[in-house]
Structures are given as structure tokens and as C-alpha cells.
C-alpha positions as CSV (number, residue, x, y, z in Angstrom):
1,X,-14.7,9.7,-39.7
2,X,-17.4,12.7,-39.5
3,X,-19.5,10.4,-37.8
4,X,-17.1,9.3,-35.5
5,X,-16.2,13.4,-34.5
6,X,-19.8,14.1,-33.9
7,X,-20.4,11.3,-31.6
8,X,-17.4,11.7,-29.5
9,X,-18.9,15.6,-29.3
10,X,-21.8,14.6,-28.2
11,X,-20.8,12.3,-25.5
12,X,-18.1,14.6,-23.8
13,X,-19.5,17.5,-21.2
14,X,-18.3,18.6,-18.4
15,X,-17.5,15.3,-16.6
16,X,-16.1,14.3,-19.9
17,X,-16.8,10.6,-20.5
18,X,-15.1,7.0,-19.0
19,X,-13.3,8.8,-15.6
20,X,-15.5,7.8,-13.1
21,X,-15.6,10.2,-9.9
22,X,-15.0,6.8,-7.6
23,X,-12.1,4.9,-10.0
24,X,-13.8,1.1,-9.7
25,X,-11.7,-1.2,-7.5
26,X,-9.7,-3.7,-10.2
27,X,-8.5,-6.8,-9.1
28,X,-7.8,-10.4,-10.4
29,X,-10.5,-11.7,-7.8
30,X,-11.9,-14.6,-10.1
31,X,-15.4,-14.9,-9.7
32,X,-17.8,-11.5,-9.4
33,X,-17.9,-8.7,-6.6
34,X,-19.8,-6.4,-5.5
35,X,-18.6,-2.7,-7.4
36,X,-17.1,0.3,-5.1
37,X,-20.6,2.6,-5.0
38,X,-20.8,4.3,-8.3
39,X,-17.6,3.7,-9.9
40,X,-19.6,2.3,-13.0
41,X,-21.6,5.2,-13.5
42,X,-22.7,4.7,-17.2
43,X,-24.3,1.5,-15.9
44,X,-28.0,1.4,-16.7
45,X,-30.8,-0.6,-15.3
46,X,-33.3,-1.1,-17.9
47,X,-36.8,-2.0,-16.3
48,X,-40.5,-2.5,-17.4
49,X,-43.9,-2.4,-15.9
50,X,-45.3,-5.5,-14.9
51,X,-48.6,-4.7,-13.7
52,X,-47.2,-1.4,-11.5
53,X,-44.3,-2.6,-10.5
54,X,-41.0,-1.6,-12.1
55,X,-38.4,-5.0,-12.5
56,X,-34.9,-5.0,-13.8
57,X,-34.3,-6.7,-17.2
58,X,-31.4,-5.8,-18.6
59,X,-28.5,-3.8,-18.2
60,X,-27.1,-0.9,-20.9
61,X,-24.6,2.0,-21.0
62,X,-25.3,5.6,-21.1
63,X,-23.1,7.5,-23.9
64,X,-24.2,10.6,-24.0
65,X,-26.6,12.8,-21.7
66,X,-29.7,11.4,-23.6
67,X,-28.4,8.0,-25.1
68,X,-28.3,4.8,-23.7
69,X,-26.8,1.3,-26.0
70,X,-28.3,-2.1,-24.8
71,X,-28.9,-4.9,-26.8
72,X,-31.9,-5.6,-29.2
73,X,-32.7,-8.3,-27.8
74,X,-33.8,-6.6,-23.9
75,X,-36.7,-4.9,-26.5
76,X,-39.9,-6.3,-26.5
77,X,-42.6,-4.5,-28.0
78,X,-45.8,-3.3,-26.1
79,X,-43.9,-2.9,-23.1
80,X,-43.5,0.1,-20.6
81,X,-39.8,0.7,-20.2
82,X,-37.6,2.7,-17.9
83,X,-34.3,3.8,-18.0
84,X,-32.9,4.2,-14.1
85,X,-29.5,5.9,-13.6
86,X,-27.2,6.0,-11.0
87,X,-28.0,3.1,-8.7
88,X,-26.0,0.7,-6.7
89,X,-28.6,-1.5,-5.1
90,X,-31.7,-2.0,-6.9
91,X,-33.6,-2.8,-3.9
92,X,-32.6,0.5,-1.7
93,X,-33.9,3.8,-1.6
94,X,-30.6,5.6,-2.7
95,X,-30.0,9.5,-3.4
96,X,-29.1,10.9,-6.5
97,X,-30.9,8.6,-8.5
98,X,-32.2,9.0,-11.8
99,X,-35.1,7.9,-13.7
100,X,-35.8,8.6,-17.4
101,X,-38.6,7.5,-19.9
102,X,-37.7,7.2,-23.6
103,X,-38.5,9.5,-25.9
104,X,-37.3,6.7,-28.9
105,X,-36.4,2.8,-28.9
106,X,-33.9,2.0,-32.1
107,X,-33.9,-1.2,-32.6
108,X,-31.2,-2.5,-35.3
109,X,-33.0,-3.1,-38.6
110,X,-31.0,-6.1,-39.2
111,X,-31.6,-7.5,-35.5
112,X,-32.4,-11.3,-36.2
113,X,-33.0,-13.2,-33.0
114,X,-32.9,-16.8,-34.4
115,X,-29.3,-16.1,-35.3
116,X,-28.5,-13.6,-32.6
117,X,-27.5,-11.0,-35.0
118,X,-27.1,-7.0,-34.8
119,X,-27.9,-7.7,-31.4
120,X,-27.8,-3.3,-30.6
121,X,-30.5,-1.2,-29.9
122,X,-30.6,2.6,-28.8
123,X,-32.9,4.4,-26.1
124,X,-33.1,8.5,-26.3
125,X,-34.4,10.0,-23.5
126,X,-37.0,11.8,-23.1
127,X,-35.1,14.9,-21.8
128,X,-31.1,15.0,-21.1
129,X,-29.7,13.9,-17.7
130,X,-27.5,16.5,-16.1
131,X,-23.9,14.1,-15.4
132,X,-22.9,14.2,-11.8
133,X,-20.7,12.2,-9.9
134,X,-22.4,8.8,-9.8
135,X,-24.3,9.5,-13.5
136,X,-22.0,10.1,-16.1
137,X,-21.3,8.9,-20.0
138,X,-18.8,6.1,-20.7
139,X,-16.2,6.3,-23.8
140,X,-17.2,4.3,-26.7
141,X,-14.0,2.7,-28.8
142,X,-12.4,4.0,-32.4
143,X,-14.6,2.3,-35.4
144,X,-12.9,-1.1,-36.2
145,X,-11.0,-1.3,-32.8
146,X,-10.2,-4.8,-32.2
147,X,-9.2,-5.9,-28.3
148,X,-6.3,-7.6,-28.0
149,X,-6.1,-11.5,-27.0
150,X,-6.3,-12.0,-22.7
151,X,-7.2,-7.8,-22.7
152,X,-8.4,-7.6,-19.2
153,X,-11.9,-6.1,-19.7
154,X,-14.9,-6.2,-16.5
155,X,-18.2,-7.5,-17.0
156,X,-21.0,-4.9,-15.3
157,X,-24.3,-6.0,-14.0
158,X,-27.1,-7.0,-11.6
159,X,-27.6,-10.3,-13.2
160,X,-27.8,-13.8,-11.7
161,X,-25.6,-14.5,-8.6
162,X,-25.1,-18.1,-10.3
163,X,-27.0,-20.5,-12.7
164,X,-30.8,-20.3,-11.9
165,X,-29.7,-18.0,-8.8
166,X,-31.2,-14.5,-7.7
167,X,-30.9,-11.4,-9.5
168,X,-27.8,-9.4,-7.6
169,X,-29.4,-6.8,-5.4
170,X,-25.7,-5.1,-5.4
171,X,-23.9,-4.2,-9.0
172,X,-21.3,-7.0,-9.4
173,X,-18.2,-6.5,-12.0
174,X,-15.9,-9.2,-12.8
175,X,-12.9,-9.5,-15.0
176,X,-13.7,-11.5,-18.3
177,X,-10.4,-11.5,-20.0
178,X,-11.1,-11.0,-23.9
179,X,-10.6,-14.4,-26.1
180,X,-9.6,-13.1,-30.0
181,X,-12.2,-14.1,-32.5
182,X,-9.9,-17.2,-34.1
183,X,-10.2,-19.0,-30.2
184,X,-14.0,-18.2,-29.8
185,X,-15.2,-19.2,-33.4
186,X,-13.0,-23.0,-32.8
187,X,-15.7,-25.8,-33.1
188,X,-15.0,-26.2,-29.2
189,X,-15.8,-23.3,-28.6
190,X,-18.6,-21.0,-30.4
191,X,-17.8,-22.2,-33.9
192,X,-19.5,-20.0,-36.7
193,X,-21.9,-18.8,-34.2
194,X,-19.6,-16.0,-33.3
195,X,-19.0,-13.2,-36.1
196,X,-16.6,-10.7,-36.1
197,X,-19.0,-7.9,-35.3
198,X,-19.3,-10.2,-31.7
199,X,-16.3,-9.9,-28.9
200,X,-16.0,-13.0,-26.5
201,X,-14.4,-12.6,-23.2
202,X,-14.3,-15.8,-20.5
203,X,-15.0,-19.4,-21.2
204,X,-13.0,-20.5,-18.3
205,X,-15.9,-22.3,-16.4
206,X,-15.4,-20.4,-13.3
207,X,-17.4,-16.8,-14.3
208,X,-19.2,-15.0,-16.9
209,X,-22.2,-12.7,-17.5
210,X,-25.3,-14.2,-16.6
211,X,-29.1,-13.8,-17.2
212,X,-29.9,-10.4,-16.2
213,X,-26.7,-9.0,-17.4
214,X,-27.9,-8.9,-20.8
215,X,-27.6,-5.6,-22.7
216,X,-24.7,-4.3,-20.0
217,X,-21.2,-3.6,-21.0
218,X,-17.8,-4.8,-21.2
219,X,-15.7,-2.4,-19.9
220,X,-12.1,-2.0,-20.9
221,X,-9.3,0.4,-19.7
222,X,-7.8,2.4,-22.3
223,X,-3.5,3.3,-22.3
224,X,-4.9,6.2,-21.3
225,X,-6.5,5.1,-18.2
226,X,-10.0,5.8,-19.6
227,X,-12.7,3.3,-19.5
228,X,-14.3,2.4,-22.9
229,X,-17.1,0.2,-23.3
230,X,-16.2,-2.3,-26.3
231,X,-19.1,-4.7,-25.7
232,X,-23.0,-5.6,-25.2
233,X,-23.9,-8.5,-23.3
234,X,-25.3,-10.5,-26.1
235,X,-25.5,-14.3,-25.4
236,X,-23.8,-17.0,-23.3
237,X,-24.1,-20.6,-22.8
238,X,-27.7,-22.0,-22.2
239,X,-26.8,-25.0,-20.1
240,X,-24.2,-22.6,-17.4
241,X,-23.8,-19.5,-16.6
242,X,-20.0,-20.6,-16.1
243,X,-19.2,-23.0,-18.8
244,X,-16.0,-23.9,-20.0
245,X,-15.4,-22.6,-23.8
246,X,-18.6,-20.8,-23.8
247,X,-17.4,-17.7,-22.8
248,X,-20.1,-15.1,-23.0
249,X,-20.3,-13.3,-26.2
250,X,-20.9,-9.6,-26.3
251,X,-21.7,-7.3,-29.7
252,X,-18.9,-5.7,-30.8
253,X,-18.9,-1.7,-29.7
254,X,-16.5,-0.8,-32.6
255,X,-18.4,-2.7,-35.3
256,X,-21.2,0.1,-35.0
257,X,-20.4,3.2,-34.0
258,X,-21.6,4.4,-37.5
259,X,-24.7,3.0,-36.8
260,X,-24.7,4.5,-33.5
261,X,-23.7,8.1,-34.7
262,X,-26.4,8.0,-37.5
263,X,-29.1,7.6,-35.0
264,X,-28.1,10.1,-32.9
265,X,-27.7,12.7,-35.4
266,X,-30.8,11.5,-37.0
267,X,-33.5,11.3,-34.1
């Protein structure tokens, strides 16, 4: 529980954390959209340097003025990474942009790629990011929160339009309702691929994250009206991007937060 207090004191300023300046525009639309300017404003483009030019990879959250929480698996080592805050459209000169080098990549000791487990990893810094009203910190759930079946949660990203499509130029959200862990982990389904440090929201065939999301959250609204982010985009289906009972399966906020908090403290 200490480590729970300290992290929640280190995410909350003055813009506190998960009340976006522009609330996002929530609808039942199925299929994604493009986002109201800025009303995601913990959403993180993670790029790297490929021979002088920065390109998007991956998505991530920030949660605290010098934190950001992607997945382990947008880490590869010997690459030049970026963190860029703040943006709407990747491929427009916008103001009040933000971009930040790392002072320290944390990947998850127990990452394993080959089963797609612990799939977390942390980014500090270099220096902290002053919030304003398009960069700001999202909420992160209680330890051991578990969503609800059908919650209604919004996938964040810049991924791909559609299978083997182009990268979104525009941030796109789109509702992923959550599916509880005994539906996902069905033999139809995901079947003992999915743990219950993983959260699976979709699997309708008509949307889901897509490549280029990975690392981004899964944002869910709080009886309070906050926005928490209770997932990582961690893996989908490798034949669709939009395949029925494959929805796309996202590492499990509340499963780590000590991990999270330990880090934080410690580096």
C-alpha cells in the first residue's frame, strides 16, 4: 500500500492526473475516429532514429512528469529512442509540443517474448515535463483492480488504419469493450495464452488495436469521471487486425503498479 501512496504522489501536480483540459469525445461509433485535439494527453509517441529520421513505433502513457509505461516489447536495444508529447498529427508541425530523451529504459526482468510475458517497460526522462493543457499525466488503477465484463474502455493510438494499411497520421481512439478473463482464455478465443496479469477488450471482428498501437493504453473512465489507464497494448491476432475472438490483449495496469512504484522510487 506504501507503494501505491507514493506513486499516486508522484503522478498528481497541479493539472492533477486523468482530467483532460479537452474531455475526449465518447461515443458508441464502432470502428476508430479520429480524437478531439488533445483530449488524450498522456498519449505518447515513442519514436527511434533510423538513419536521421525520427519514426513512430509505438505508443505509451505518461504517469508522472518524468515517467512514461509502454510495453517491453517496443524496446529494442541499440536503438536511439524519443519520447514526443503532446501531438495530434504526427506529420504536422503543431505547437506545444514536447520532445524528451530518456534518461533510463526499464525493461521487466521477467519480459519473455516467445510467450509474450511481463510485456511492461518504463522510460524516465531525462528532465521532467512541465503538464499543460495538452501534456498531462493519466491515473493509473488500484493494485489488483479487475474491469468489469463489457466495461467500456477506448483504445488510443496512431497505429494502422486497417490490416497492412498506413500508420494514422491523426490519433484514432476506439471503444474496445473489456471481455473478463474466463471469455478471453476459452479455447475459441485466446486459450491459456492469456494470463490474468493480461486484460482483453474486443474480439468482435469489426475493430481493435493494430500494429503501431503497441505499447498505448486502454483507457477506462472511472465512477468518478476520471480516466485511468488499465492496459498496454500487448498483442493481437496475427492473421487481422479485426478478428473475431481475438480481441486484442493488453498487460494488465493493476497487476504491476508495485513494480511500477519500485522503479520509480528506485531510479
Amino acid at each position: 500500500m506504501m507503494r501505491f501512496v507514493v506513486l499516486v504522489a508522484l503522478v498528481v501536480g497541479a493539472y492533477g492526473c486523468g482530467l483532460p483540459t479537452f474531455p475526449p469525445v465518447v461515443t458508441r461509433v464502432v470502428g476508430g475516429q479520429d480524437v478531439r485535439p488533445h483530449s488524450w494527453p498522456w498519449q505518447i509517441s515513442l519514436q527511434y532514429n533510423r538513419q536521421g529520421q525520427w519514426r513512430h513505433t509505438c505508443g505509451g502513457t505518461l504517469i508522472s512528469d518524468q515517467w512514461v509505461v509502454t510495453a517491453a516489447h517496443c524496446i529494442s536495444s541499440g536503438k536511439e529512442y524519443r519520447v514526443v508529447m503532446g501531438k495530434h498529427n504526427l506529420t504536422a508541425t503543431e505547437e506545444g509540443v514536447v520532445f524528451a530523451s530518456p534518461a533510463n529504459i526499464i525493461v521487466h526482468e521477467k519480459w519473455n517474448p516467445f510467450f509474450i510475458r511481463n510485456d511492461i517497460s518504463l522510460i524516465k526522462l531525462a528532465s521532467p515535463v512541465t503538464f499543460s493543457d495538452t501534456v498531462m499525466a493519466a491515473c493509473l488503477p488500484a493494485a489488483g483492480f479487475i474491469l468489469p465484463n463489457a466495461e467500456s474502455c477506448f483504445v488510443t493510438g496512431w497505429g494502422r488504419l486497417s490490416t497492412g494499411g498506413p500508420i494514422a497520421e491523426i490519433l484514432q481512439q476506439a471503444l474496445l469493450p473489456v471481455v473478463d478473463h474466463a471469455t478471453c482464455s476459452r479455447l475459441d478465443w485466446w486459450g491459456p495464452q492469456v494470463k490474468d496479469t493480461m486484460v482483453c477488450a474486443g474480439g468482435d471482428g469489426v475493430v481493435s488495436g493494430c500494429n503501431g498501437d503497441s505499447g498505448g493504453p486502454l483507457n477506462c473512465q472511472n465512477t468518478n469521471g476520471v480516466w485511468e489507464v488499465h492496459g498496454i497494448v500487448s498483442f493481437g491476432s496475427g492473421l487481422s487486425c479485426n478478428f473475431p475472438k481475438k480481441p486484442t490483449v493488453f498487460t494488465q495496469v493493476s497487476s504491476y503498479i508495485d513494480w511500477i512504484s519500485a522503479k520509480m522510487v528506485t531510479y
